[in-house]
C-alpha positions as CSV (number, residue, x, y, z in Angstrom):
1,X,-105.4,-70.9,35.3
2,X,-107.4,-72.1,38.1
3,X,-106.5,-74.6,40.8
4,X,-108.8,-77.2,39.4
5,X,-108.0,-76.5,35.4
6,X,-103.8,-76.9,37.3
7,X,-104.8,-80.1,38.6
8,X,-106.5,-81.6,35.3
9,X,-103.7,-80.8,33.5
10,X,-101.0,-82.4,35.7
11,X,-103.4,-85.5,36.0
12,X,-103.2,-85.1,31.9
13,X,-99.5,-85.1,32.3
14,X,-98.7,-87.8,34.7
15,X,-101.4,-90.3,33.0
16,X,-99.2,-89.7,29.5
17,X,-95.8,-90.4,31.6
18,X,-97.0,-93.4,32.9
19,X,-98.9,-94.2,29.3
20,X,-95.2,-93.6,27.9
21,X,-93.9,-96.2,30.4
22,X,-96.2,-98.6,28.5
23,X,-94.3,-97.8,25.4
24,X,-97.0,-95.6,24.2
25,X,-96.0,-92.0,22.8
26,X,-98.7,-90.4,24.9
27,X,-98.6,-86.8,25.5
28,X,-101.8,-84.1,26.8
29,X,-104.1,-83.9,23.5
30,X,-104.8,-80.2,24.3
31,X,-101.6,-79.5,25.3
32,X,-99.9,-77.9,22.3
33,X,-103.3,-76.1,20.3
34,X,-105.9,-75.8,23.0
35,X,-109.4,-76.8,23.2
36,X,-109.5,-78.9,19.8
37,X,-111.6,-81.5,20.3
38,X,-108.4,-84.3,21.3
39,X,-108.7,-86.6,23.7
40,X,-107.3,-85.1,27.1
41,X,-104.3,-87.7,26.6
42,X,-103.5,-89.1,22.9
43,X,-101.3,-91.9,21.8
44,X,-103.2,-95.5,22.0
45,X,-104.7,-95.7,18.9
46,X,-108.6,-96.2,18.5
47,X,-109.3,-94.9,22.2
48,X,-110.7,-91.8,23.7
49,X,-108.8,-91.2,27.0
50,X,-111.2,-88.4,29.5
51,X,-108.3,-88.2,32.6
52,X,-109.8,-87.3,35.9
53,X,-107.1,-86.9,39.1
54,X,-109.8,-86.1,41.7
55,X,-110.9,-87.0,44.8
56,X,-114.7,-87.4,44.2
57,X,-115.5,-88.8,41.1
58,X,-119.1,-88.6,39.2
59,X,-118.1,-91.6,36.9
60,X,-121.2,-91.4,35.3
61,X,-120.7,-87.8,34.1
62,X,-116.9,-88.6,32.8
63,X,-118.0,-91.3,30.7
64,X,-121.0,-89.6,29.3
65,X,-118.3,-86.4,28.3
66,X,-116.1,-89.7,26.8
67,X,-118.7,-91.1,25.0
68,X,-119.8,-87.8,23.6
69,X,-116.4,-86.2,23.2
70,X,-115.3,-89.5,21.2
71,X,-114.8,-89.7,18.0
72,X,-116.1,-92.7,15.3
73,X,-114.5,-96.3,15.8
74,X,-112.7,-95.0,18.9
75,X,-113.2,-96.2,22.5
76,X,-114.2,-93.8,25.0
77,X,-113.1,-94.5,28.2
78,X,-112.1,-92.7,31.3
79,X,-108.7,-93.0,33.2
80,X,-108.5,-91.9,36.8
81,X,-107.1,-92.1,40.5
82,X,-107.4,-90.5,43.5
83,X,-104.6,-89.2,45.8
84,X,-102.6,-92.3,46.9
85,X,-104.2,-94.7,44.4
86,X,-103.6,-96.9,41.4
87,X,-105.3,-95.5,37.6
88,X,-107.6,-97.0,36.9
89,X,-109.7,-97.5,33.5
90,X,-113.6,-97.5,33.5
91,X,-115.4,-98.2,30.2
92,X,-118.6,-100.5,28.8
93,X,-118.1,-104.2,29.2
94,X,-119.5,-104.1,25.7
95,X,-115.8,-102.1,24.7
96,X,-113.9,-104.5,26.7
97,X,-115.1,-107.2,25.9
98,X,-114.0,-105.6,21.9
99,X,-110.4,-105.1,23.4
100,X,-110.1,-108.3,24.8
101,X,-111.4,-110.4,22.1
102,X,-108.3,-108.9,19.8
C-alpha cells in the first residue's frame, strides 16, 4: 500500500470514529470488499461521503468524484481537514439547503 493510499484510509477511519461519535454506525465503505463502488465512509443514510485528510485540497475535483461516484437520491458531499484542523463538509447549497429544510 502506498503512503498516500495509508493516509486515505486512516482519514476513512478517523472520519467514521468521529461519525460514530455522532451516533452514526459509520465505518470505511471499502473497507471490508474493496473497491465496490461504496462511499469511502457509510452510515448516514441518503449521503455520499468522498473523505479527503490532505494538505492541499482540489475541492473541485473531490466533489466532481462525489457527484459522479454518488448514487440516485443520495447526497454527494465531501468531508475533509487538514493537519491540525476541524472536518469539514463541502457540498451544493442546492443539497443543503434539501438538508436543512427537513
Amino acid at each position: 500500500m502506498t503512503n498516500s493510499r495509508r493516509k486515505g484510509a486512516s482519514g476513512e477511519r478517523e472520519l467514521a470514529k468521529k461519525l460514530r461519535e455522532y451516533g452514526y454506525e459509520a465505518r470505511r465503505g471499502q473497507q471490508y470488499c474493496g473497491s465496490n463502488g461504496d462511499a469511502d465512509v457509510v452510515g448516514i443514510p441518503g449521503i455520499h461521503i468522498e473523505c479527503k485528510r490532505v494538505e492541499a485540497l482540489n475541492i473541485e475535483k473531490a466533489m466532481q468524484q462525489s457527484i459522479s461516484d454518488s448514487k440516485d437520491g443520495e447526497i454527494p458531499v465531501v468531508m475533509h481537514r487538514k493537519n491540525g484542523e476541524k472536518w469539514k463538509v463541502t457540498m451544493t447549497l442546492d443539497d443543503f439547503m434539501k438538508i436543512y429544510k427537513k
